[in-house]
C-alpha positions in Angstrom: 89.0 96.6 132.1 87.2 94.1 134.6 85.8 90.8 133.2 82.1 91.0 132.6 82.4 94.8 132.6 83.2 95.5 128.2 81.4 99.2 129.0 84.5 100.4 130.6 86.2 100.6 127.3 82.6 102.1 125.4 85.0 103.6 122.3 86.9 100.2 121.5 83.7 98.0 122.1 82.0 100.1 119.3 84.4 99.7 117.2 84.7 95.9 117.3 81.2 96.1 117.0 81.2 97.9 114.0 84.0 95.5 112.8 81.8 92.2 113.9 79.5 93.6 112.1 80.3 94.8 108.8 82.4 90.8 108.8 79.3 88.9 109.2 77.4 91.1 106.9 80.4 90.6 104.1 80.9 87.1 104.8 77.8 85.5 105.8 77.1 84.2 102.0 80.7 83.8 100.9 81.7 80.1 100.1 85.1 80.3 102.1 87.8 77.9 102.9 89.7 78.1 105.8 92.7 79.3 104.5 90.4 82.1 102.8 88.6 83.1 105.8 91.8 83.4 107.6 93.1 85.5 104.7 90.2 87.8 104.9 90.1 88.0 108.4 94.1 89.3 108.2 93.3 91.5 105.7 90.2 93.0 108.2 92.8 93.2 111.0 95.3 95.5 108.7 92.5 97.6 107.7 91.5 98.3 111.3 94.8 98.8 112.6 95.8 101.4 109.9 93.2 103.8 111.7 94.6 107.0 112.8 94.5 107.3 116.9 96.0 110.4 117.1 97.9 113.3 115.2 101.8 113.4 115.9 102.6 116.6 113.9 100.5 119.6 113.8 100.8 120.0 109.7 99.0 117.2 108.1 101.9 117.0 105.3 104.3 116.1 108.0 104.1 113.1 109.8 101.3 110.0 109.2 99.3 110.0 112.4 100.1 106.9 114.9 97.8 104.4 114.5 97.5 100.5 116.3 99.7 99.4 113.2 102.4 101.9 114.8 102.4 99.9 118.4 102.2 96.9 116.5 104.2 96.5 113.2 107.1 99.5 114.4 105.1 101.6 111.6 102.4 102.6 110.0 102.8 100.9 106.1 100.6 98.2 105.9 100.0 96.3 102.5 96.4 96.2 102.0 96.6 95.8 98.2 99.6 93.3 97.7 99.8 92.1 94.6 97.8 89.5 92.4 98.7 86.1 92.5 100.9 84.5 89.2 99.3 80.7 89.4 96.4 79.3 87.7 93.4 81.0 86.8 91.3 79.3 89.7 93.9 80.7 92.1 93.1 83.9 90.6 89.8 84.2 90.7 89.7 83.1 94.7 92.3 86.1 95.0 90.0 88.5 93.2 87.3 87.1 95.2 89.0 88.0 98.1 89.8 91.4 97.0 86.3 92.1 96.5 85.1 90.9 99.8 87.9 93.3 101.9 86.9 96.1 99.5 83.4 95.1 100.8 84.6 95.1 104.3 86.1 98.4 103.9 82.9 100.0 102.8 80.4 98.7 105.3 82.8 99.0 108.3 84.2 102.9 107.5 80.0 103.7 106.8 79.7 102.6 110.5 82.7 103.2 112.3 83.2 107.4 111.1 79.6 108.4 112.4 80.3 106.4 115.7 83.6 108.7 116.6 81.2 112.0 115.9 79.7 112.4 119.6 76.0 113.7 119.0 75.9 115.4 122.4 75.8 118.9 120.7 71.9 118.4 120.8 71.6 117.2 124.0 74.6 119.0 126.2 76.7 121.3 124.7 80.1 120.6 123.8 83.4 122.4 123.2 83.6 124.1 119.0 86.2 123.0 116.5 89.0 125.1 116.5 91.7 127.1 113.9 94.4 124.2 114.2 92.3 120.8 115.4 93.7 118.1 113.7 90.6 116.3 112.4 89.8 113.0 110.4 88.0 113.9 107.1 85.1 111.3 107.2 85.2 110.4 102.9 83.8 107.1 102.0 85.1 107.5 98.2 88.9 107.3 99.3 90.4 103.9 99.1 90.8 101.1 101.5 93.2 102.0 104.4 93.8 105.7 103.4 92.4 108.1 106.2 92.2 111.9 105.0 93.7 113.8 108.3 93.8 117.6 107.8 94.1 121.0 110.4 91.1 123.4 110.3 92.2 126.6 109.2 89.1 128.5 109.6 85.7 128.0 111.4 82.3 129.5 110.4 79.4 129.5 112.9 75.4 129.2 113.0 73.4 132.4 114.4 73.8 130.2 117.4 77.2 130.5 117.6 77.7 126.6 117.0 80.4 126.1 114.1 78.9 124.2 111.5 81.1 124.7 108.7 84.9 124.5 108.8 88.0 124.9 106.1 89.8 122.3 106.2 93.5 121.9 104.8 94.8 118.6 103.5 98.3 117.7 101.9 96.1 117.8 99.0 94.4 121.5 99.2 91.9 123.2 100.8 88.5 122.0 101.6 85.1 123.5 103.1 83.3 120.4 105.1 80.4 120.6 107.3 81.1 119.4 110.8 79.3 116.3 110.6 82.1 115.1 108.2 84.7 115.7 110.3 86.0 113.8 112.9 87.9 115.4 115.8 91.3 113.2 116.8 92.9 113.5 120.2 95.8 116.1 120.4 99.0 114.6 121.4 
């Protein structure tokens, strides 16, 4: 990417905005100290690279998808919830504090980073269907912080226009029916 030219890497510059963004919203009227905001600022940095880039396996029971954290850390564990802090009850409350604000973080940046990855060109232009065996990002802002729902479609149901707007999805966890705007698409390997 040239300097002065950020809109030759559109997908990653979203996401940072996203990531800017949700961090100022969470932290604007938090009472920090430094230590703190360099605490919460890790613990931003985990979450984000514990995001799936791209499916290794094609059964979603199989292998975790490879994510920044894999480049990164050698895998793709990353302690987002470590546990609470045994000092006094100041110390405490700062660390549930904190808690609370990456939970916050979590929240506001997975409501705006998961619609940004769904391309909206299906009005516009037309675009290529989901497919029997797509691996695909299950976009669920109930599961916890770091956990990202990957699953393979296993059967497609279509509009009168022939436009799939349904799909099955199966997870390690069952079988779901999703509508296609909750469902991300992930590059294949």
């Amino acid at each position: 990417i040239p300097p002065g030219a950020p809109h030759f890497n559109g997908g990653c510059e979203a996401m940072v905005k996203c990531a800017k963004k949700a961090l100022r919203k969470t932290l604007q009227s938090a009472a920090l100290t430094d230590e703190e905001l360099q605490t919460a600022f890790c613990r931003a940095e985990a979450l984000l690279n514990t995001r799936p880039i791209t499916a290794v396996s094609s059964d979603p029971s199989d292998d975790p998808p490879l994510t920044p954290a894999s480049f990164l850390l050698g895998h793709t564990e990353v302690s987002l919830t470590p546990d609470s802090a045994d000092e006094g009850d100041n110390v405490r409350g700062r660390w549930r504090r904190l808690e609370q604000l990456n939970r916050e973080f979590w929240h506001r940046w997975i409501r705006e980073y998961l619609p940004s990855l769904q391309a909206r060109q299906r009005w516009t232009e037309t675009s290529e269907n989901l497919r029997v065996g797509e691996t695909v990002l299950l976009a669920d802002p109930s599961v916890p912080r770091g956990v990202w729902p990957l699953g393979r479609i296993t059967e497609t149901f279509p509009g009168p226009d022939g436009l799939v707007r349904v799909v099955d999805v199966k997870t390690s966890k069952g079988v779901y029916r999703r509508p296609v705007t909750k469902i991300v698409r992930l590059e294949q390997k």
